[in-house]
C-alpha positions in Angstrom: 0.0 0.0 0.0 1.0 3.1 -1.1 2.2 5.1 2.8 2.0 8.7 1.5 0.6 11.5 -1.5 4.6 11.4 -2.4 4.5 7.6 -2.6 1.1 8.2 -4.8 3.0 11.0 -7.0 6.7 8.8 -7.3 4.4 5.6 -8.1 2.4 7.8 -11.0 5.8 9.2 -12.3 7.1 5.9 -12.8 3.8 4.7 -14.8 4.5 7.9 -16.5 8.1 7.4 -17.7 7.2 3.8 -18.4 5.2 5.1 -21.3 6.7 7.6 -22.5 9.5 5.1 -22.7 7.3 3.1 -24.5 6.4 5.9 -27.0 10.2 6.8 -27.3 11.6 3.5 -28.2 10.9 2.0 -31.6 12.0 -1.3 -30.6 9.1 -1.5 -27.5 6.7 -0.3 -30.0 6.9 -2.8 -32.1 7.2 -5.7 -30.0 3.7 -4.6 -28.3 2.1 -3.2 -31.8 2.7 0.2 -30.1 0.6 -0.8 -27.1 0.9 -1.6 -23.2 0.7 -4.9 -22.1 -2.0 -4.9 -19.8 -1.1 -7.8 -16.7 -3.4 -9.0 -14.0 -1.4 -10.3 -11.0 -2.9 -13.0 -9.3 -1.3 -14.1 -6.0 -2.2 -14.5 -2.1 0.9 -12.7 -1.2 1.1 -9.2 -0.9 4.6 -8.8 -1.1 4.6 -11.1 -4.4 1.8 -8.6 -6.2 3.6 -5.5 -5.1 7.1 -7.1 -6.3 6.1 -8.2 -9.5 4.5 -4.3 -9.9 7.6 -3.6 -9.2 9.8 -5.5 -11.9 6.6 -4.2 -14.5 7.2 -0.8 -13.5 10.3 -0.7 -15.1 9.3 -1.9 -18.4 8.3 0.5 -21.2 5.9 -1.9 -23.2 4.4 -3.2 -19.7 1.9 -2.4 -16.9 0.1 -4.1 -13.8 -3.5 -2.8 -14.5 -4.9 -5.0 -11.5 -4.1 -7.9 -8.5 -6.2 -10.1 -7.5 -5.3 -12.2 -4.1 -7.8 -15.2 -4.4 -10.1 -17.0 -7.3 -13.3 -14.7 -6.0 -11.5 -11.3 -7.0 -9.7 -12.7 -10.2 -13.0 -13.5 -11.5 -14.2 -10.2 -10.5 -11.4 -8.7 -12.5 -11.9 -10.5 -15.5 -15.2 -9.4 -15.5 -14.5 -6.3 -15.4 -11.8 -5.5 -18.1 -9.9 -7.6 -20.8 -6.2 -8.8 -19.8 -3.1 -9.0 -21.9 -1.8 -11.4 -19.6 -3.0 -12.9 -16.5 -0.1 -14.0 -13.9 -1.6 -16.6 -11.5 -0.5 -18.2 -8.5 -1.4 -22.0 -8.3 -2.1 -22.1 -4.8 -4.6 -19.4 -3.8 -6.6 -19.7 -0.3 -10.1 -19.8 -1.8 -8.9 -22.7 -4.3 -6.2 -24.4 -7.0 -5.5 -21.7 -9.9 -5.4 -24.7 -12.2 -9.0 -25.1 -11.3 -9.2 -21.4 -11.7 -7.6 -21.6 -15.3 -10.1 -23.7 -16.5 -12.4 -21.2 -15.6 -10.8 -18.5 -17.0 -10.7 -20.3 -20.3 -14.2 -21.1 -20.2 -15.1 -17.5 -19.8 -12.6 -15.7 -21.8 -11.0 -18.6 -24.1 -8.4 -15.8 -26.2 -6.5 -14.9 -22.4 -3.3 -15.6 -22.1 -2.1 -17.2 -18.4 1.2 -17.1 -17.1 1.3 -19.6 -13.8 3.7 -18.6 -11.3 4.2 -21.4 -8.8 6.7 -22.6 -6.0 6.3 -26.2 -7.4 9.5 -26.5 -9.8 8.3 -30.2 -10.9 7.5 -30.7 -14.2 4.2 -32.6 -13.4 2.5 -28.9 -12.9 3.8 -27.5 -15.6 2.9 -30.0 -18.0 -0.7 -30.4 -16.5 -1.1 -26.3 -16.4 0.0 -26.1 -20.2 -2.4 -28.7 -20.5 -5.0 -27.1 -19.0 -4.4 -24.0 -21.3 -1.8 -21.9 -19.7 0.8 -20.5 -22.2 3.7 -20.3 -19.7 4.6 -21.6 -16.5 7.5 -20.1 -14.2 9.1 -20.6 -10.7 9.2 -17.9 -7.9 12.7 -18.8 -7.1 13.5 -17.9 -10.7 15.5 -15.2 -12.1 13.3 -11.4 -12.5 14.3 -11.3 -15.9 11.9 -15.0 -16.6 8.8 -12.6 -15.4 9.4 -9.7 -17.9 10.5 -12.3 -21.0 7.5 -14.5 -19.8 5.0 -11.8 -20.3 6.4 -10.7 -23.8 6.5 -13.9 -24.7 2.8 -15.0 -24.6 1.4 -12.0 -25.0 2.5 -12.7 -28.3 1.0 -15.4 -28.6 4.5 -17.5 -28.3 4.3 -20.2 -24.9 6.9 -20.0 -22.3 8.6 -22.4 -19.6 11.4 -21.5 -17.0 15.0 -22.7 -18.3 14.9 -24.9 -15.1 11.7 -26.3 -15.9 13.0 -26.8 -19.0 15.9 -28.8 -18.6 14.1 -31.1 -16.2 11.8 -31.8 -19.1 14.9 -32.7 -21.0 16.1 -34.8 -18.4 13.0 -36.9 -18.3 12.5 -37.3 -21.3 15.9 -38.6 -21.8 15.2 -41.1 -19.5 
């Protein structure tokens, strides 16, 4: 939460430069078609939402337009506006966000999901790509796998963390 009008002001300066980044740099303009990617940011933890804001805030081409913290308010959200990219949490206290996927597909079949889990196996990964989601990656994975995991799907490309995807290497190897 923001603490103060300055916080408010520094926050709305960032979103500010962020686009005017955007509208100063060719190469962000056409990797988005010349538009924001519009993220919802679906976790339980506070301190994840407000991170990953954070890492987006940065990014010229990219913005956190809502958070959700449970199932109940993601659907809210979707309801209310269209998403670029939804980033959800697979364990969520009102429910499983693979559950939740299949919802969100059902309702609004063109939305791209990112799940962003602690689970580094590959069994959730494969069973959330199979379930619809374009990209699955790890908290304990690098900031720069958020920011190339949203490009990616958004257009229309899938994406897996590196790790993830060496263990699916490794079993298939096997």
């Amino acid at each position: 939460m923001l603490k103060s009008l300055s916080d408010a002001a520094e926050k709305g300066n960032r979103t500010g430069e962020a686009r005017l980044r955007l509208i100063q740099n060719p190469l962000a303009r056409k990797m988005t078609g010349g538009n924001m990617i519009r993220v919802l940011v679906v976790d339980d933890h506070q301190i994840v939402r407000r991170g990953v804001r954070q890492i987006l805030d940065e990014e010229a081409d990219m913005e956190v337009g809502g958070e959700a913290s449970n199932i109940a308010e993601l659907m809210e959200r979707i309801d209310q506006a269209q998403w670029d990219v939804i980033l959800l949490d697979v364990s969520l206290p009102d429910g499983n966000g693979l559950e939740a996927l299949k919802d969100i597909k059902l309702m609004r079949p063109d939305t791209k999901v990112i799940i962003l889990s602690m689970h580094d196996e590959g069994q959730y990964a494969i069973h959330a790509l199979r379930e619809g989601a374009k990209g699955y990656i790890t908290k304990g994975g690098a900031v720069e796998e958020v920011v190339q995991a949203i490009r990616k799907v958004s257009r229309g490309l899938r994406y897996v963390s590196p790790s993830l995807a060496e263990k699916f290497f490794e079993a298939y190897e096997e």
